[in-house]
C-alpha positions as CSV (number, residue, x, y, z in Angstrom):
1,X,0.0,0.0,0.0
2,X,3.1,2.6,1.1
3,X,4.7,1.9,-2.3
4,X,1.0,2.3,-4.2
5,X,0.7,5.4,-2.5
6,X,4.5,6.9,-3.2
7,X,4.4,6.0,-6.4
8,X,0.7,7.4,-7.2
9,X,2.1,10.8,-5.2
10,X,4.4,10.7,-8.0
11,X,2.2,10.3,-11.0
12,X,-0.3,12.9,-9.3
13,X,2.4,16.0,-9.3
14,X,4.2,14.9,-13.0
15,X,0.3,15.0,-14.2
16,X,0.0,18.6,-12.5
17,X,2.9,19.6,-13.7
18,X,2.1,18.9,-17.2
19,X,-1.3,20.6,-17.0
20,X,0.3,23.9,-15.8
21,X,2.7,24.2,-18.3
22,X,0.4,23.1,-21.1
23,X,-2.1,26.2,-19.4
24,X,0.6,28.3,-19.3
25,X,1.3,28.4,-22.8
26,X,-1.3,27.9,-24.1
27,X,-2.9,30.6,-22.5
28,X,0.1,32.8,-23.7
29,X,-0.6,31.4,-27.0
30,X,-4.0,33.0,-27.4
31,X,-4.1,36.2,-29.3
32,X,-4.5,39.5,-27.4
33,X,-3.7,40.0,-23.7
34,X,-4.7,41.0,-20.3
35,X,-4.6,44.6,-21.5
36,X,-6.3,44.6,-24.7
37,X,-9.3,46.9,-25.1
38,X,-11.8,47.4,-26.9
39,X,-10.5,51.2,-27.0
40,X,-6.6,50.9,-27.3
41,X,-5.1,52.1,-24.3
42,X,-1.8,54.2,-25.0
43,X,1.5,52.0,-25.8
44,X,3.4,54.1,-22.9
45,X,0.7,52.7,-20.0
46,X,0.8,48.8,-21.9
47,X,4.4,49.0,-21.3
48,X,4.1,50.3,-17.8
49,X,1.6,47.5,-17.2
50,X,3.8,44.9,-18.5
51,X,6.9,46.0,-16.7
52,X,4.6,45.7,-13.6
53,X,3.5,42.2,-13.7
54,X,6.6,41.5,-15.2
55,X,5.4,40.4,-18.5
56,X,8.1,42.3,-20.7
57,X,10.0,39.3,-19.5
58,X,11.0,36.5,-22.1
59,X,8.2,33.5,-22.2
60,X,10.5,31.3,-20.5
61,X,11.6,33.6,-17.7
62,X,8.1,34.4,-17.0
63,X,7.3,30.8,-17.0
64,X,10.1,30.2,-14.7
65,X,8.9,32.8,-12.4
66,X,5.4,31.1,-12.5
67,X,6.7,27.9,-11.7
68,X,8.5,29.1,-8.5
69,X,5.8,31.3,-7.3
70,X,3.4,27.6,-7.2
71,X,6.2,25.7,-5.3
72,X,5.8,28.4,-2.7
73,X,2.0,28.7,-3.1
74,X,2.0,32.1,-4.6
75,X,0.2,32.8,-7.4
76,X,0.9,36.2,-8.0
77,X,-1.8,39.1,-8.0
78,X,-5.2,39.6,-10.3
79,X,-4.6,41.6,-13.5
80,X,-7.8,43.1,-13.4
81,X,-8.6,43.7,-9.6
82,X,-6.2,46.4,-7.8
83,X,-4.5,44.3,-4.6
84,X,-6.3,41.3,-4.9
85,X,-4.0,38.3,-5.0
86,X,-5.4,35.2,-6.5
87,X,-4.8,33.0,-3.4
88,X,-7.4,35.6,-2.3
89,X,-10.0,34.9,-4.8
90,X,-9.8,31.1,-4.2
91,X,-10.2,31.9,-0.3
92,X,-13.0,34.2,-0.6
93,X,-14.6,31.9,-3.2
94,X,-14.1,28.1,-2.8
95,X,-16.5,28.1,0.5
96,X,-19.4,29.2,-1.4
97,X,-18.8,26.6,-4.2
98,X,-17.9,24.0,-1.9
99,X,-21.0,24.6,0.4
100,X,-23.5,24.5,-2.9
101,X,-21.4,21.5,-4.6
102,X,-21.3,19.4,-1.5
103,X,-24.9,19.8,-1.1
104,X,-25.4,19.0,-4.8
105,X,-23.1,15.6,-4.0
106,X,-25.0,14.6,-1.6
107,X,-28.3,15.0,-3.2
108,X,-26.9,12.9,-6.0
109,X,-26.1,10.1,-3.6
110,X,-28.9,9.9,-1.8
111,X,-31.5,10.4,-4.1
112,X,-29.8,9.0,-6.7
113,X,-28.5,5.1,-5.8
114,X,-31.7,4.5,-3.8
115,X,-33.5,5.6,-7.1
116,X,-31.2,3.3,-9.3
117,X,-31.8,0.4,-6.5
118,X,-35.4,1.0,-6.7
119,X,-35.6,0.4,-10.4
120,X,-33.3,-2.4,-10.4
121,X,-35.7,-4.4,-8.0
122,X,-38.9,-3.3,-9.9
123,X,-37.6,-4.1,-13.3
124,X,-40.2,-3.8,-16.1
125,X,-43.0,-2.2,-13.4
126,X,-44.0,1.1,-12.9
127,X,-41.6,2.4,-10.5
128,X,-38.9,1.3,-13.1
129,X,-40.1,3.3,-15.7
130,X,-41.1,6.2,-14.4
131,X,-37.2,6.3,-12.6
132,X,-36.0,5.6,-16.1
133,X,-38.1,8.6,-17.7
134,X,-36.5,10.5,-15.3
135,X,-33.1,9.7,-15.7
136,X,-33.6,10.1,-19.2
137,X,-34.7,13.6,-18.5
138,X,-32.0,14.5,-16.6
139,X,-28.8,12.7,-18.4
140,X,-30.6,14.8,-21.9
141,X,-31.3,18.5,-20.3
142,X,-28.1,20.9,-20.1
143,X,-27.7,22.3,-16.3
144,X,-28.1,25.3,-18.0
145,X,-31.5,25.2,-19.5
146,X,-32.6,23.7,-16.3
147,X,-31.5,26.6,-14.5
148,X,-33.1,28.8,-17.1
149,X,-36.3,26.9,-16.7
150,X,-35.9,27.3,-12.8
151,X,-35.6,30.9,-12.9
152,X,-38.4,31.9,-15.3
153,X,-41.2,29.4,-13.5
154,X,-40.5,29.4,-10.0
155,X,-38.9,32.6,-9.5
156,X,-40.1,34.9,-12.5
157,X,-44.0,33.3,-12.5
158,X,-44.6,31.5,-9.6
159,X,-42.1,34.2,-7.5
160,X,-41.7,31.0,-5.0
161,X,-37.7,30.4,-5.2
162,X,-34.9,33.3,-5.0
163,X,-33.5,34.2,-8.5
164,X,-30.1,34.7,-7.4
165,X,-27.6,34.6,-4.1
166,X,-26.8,31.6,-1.6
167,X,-27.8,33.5,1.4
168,X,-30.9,31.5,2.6
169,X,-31.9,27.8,2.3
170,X,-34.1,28.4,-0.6
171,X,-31.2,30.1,-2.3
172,X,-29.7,26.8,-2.5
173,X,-32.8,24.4,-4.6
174,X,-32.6,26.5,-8.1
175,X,-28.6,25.8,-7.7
176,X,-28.6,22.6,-6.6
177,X,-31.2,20.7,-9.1
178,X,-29.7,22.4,-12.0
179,X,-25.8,20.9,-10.8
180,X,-27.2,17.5,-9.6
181,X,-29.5,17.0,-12.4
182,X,-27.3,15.2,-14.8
183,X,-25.0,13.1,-12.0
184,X,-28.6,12.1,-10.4
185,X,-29.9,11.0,-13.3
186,X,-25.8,8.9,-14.5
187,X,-25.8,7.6,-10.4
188,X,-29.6,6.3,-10.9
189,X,-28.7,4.7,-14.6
190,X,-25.5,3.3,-13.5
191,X,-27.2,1.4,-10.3
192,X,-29.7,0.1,-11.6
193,X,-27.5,-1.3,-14.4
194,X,-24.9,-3.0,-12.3
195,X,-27.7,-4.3,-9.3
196,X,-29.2,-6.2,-12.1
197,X,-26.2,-7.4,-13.0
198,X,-25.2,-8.4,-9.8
199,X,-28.6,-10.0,-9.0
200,X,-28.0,-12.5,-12.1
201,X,-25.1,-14.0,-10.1
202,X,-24.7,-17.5,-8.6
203,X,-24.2,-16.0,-4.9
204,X,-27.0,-14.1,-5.1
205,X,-28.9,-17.4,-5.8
206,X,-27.7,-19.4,-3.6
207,X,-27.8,-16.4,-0.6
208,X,-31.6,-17.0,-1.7
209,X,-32.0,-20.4,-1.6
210,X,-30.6,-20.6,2.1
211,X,-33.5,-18.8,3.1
212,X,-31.9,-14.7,4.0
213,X,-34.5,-12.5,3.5
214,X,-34.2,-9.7,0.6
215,X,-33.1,-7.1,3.1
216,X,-30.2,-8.9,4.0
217,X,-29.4,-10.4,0.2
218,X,-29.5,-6.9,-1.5
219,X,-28.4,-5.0,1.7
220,X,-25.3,-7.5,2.4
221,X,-24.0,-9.4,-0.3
222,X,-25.4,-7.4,-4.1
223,X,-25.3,-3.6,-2.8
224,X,-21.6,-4.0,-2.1
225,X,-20.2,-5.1,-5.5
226,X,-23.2,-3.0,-7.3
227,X,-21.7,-0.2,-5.7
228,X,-18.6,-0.3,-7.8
229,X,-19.0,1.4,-10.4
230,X,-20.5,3.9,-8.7
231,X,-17.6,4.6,-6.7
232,X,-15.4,4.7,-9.8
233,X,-17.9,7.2,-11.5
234,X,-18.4,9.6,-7.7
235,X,-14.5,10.6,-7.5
236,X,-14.3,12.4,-11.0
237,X,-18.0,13.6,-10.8
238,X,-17.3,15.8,-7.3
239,X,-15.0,17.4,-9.2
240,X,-16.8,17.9,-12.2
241,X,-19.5,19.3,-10.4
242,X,-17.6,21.7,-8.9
243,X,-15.8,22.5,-12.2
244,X,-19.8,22.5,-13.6
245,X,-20.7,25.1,-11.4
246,X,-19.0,28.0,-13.3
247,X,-22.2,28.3,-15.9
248,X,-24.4,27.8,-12.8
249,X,-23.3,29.9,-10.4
250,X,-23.2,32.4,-13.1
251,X,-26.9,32.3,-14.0
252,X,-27.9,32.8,-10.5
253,X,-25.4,35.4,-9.5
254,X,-23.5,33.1,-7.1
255,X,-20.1,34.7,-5.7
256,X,-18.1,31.5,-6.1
257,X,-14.6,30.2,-7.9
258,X,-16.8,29.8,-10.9
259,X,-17.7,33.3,-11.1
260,X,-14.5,34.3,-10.6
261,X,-13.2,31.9,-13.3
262,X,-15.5,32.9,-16.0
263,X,-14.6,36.4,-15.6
264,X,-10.5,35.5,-16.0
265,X,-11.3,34.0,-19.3
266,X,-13.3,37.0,-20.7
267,X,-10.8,39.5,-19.0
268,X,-7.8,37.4,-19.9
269,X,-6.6,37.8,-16.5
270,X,-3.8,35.4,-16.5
271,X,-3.0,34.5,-13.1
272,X,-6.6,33.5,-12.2
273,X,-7.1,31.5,-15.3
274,X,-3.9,29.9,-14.0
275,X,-5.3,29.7,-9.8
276,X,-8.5,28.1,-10.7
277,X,-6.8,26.0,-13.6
278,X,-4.4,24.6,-10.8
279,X,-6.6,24.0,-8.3
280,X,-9.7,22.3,-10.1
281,X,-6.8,19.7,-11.7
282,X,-5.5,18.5,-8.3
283,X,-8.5,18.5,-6.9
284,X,-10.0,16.0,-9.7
285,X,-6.3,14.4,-9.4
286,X,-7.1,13.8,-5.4
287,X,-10.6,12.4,-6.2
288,X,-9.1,10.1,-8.7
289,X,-6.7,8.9,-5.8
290,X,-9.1,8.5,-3.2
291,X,-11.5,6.2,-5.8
292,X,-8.5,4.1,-6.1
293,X,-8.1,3.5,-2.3
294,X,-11.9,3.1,-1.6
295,X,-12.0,0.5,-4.5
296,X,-10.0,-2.0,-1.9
297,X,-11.8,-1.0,1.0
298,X,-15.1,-2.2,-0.5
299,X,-13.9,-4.9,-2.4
300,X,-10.2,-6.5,-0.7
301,X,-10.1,-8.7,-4.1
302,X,-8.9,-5.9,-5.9
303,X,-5.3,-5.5,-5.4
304,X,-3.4,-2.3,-5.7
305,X,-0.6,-3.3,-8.2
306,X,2.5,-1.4,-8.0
């Protein structure tokens, strides 16, 4: 397990690295620049701005630079807000994203394997279908047009749900069904896929034919092994909810890392694109890692090779 773990610690910071210097340039690559205006501003205050944020600099000796600021966790101030430092922006911002993802997560994994269970065991009755309608529903609708449709019925017509904020507990359901919608609908799918599966087994069978009730047959022995594939699929999908929020918290005026982020990329504020680019890939690295490790826990027939 110690050598698993080393060696995955490894793997983990060579794929960061590669993602921040492929950012880097790229980002650099793109055409324009942090102070490009619509109305040119004068060539004397670009270069003044430049020599400030020390992007007069060869590409290399700026990426240098870069690279030594994130070994110290420093990555440099905003180009667009006066005396904010990134680090800043990530501080003031991942709490609000965290607190409406988590709660997004969770809705996912309690509504959603129950649901997919649920179907599983009433295969080809009602229940079963009208769980599959709505997965189908909610793997097929964009987050964003169920937002959209959020907004105009229950807070422009119906005026029963806040349009925008996170301040109240109401603030949170527009948010949270337009993020969880799609992973509800993939968790429920994905259950009920793999319990049947796992029902068809000879254990199963035989758990049966010695007379355990169904509570303890789906509870003990098919939950466990149906449960796989939902692990493998939760690890990326915290992430990518978090990472989804950006066009949510957008539409509802939410003050989080994805608000910040989309306003980097149409600002071409470098060292946030870079901040948010940084931390969203470890953090979907991490997830990846912990999947690995909960894989043995659940199931100790799974070895971790080396």
């Amino acid at each position: 397990m110690g050598k698993f773990i080393f060696k995955r610690l490894g793997q983990m910071l060579f794929t960061l690295y590669i993602v921040i210097t492929a950012t880097f340039f790229l980002m650099h690559a793109i055409p324009g620049g942090p102070f490009t205006r619509e109305k040119p501003l004068p060539p004397a205050v670009i270069a003044a701005l430049e020599a400030k944020f020390n992007m007069n600099a060869p590409l290399h000796i700026q990426y240098f630079d870069y690279m030594k600021g994130v070994f110290s966790f420093d990555f440099g101030p905003s180009f667009q807000k006066v005396g904010v430092n990134v680090i800043d922006l990530v501080e003031s911002g991942l709490p609000v994203s965290a607190r409406m993802g988590g709660t997004a997560v969770l809705v996912v994994l309690v509504i959603g394997i129950p649901l997919g269970i649920i179907s599983a065991l009433k295969q080809n009755k009602w229940e079963d279908y009208v769980v599959t309608v709505i997965a189908t529903l909610g793997v097929t609708i964009p987050s964003f047009v169920i937002a959209t449709l959020i907004i105009y019925i229950f807070s422009g017509k119906l005026g029963i749900l806040p349009s925008f904020g996170l301040t109240s507990w109401k603030h949170y359901i527009g948010p949270v069904i337009a993020l969880s919608g799609f992973s509800l609908a993939f968790v429920s799918k994905l259950t009920r896929s793999s319990m049947l599966e796992v029902l068809q087994q000879d254990y199963i069978r035989t758990a049966r034919a010695k007379g355990l009730s169904e509570f303890v047959v789906i509870g003990k022995h098919a939950l466990k092994n149906a449960l796989l594939p939902v692990v493998t699929y939760v690890g990326p999908m915290i992430a990518g909810i978090l990472t989804g929020s950006f066009v949510i918290e957008k539409i509802f005026a939410i003050p989080g890392m994805g608000k910040y982020f989309v306003e980097s990329v149409g600002n071409r504020d470098y060292t946030v694109i870079m901040g948010v680019t940084i931390f969203y890939a470890g953090f979907y690295i991490i997830m990846v890692f912990l999947v690995d490790i909960i894989y043995v826990l659940i199931d100790p027939r799974i070895k971790l090779h080396d």
